[in-house]
N, C-alpha and C positions, 0 to 999 in steps of 0.2 A: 504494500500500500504506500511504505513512502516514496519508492522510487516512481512511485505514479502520480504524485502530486511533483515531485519532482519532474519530471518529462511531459506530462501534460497540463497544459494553462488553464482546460476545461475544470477538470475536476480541481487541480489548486485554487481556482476562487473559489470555490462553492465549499473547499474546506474552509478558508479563507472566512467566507460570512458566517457559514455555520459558528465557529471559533469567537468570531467577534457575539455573536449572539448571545452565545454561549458564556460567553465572558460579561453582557450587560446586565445578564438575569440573573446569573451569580452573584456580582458584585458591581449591585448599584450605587453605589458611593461615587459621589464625583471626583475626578482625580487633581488634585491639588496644580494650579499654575505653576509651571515651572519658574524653578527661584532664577533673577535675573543672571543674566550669564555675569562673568567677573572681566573686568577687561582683559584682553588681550595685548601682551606689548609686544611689540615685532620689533628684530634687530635687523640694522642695516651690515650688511657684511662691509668689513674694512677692508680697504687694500692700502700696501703699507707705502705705494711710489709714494703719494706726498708729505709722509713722514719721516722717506728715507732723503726726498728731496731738498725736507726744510732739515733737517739733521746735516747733509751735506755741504748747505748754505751755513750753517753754524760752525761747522767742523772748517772751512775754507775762510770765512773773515773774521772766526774768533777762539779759534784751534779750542772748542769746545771740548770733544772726544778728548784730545791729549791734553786737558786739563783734570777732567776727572779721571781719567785713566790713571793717573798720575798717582802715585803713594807718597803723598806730602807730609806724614810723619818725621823724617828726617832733615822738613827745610824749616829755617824761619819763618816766622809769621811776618816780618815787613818783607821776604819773599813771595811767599804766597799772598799777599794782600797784592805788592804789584803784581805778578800774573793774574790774581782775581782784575785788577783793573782793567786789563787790557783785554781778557774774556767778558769781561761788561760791554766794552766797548765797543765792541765787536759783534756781541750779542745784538745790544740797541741796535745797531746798525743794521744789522740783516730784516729786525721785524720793522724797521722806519721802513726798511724799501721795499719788505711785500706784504704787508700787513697796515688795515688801520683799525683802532682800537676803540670804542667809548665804554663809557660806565654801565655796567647794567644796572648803579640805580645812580640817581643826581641828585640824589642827597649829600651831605659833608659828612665824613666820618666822626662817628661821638655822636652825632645825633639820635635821638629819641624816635624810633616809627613805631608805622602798625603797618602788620600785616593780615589784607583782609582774610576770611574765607574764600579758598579758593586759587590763592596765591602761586604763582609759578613755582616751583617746586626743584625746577631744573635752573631756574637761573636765583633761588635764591637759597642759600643752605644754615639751618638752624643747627644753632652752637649753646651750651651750655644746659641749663636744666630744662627740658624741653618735655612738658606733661599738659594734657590736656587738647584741644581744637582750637582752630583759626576763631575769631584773630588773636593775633599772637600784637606782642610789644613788646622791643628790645632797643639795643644800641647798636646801631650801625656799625661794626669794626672794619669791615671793607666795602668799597662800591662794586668790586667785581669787575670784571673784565667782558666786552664782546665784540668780535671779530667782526666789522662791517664790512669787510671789503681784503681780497686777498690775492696778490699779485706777484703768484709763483710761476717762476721763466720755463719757456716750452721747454720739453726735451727731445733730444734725437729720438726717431724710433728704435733701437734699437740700442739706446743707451742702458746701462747696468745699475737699475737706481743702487741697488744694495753696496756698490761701493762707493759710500759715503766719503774718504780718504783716500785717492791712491799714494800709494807708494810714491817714495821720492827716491830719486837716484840721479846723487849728484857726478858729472866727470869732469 
């Protein structure tokens, strides 16, 4: 019998109603709405070119990598502060010329907000003793950072983002 509801359509609906029938006289209870679904958050898959690209940009105007690379245990501190200088410097420089930046909030730090119900979540991150639901009210300790605009140079096709440094070989 199952492989006959299985291979024929005829008789599988009419087990089909039968079943549902069967099942309303049985049990007439209404069956409860289902509970709202919960969201769903979907990832975007990363690729890593333009983190190898901005890392490469770092590594070439402010020898980033061979800074922290570096086991500074052994140097002075008024040595490693200038080397820290001149990886600032060089830092700054690579995000002035592909990156622009504003606040994600225009308030002055120290200051007193509220944040309502509802609040972005992603662009705003709570610190300290944090119990309870929006609104919330704290002190602003940073304004946060947000990328407007980002103007990183083509690359070859065929270029190797993953080597961020090449080799140097002097003659």
């Amino acid at each position: 019998m199952a492989f006959g509801v299985l291979f024929n359509g005829a008789l599988a609906q009419r087990y089909l109603l039968a079943d549902q029938a069967l099942n309303q006289a049985v049990a007439p209870t209404p069956t409860p709405p289902p509970a709202p679904a919960s969201p769903v958050t979907l990832f975007k898959e990363s690729t890593p070119d333009a983190a190898l690209q901005l890392l490469g940009l770092l590594q070439r105007e402010a020898r980033l990598i061979d800074f922290v690379q570096e086991d500074l245990t052994g140097h002075a501190d008024a040595d490693v502060g200038a080397a820290a200088r001149l990886v600032h410097e060089g830092c700054r420089k690579v995000l002035a010329a592909h990156f622009t930046f504003s606040p994600v909030r225009t308030e002055e730090e120290g200051r007193r907000i509220t944040l309502p119900a509802g609040f972005d979540a992603s662009a705003v991150r709570l610190t300290g003793n944090v119990v309870g639901q929006a609104p919330f009210t704290g002190t602003l300790s940073h304004r946060g950072w947000r990328v407007t605009e980002v103007r990183l140079p083509q690359r070859a096709e065929h270029h190797d983002a993953s080597i961020v440094a090449q080799a140097e070989v002097e003659l």
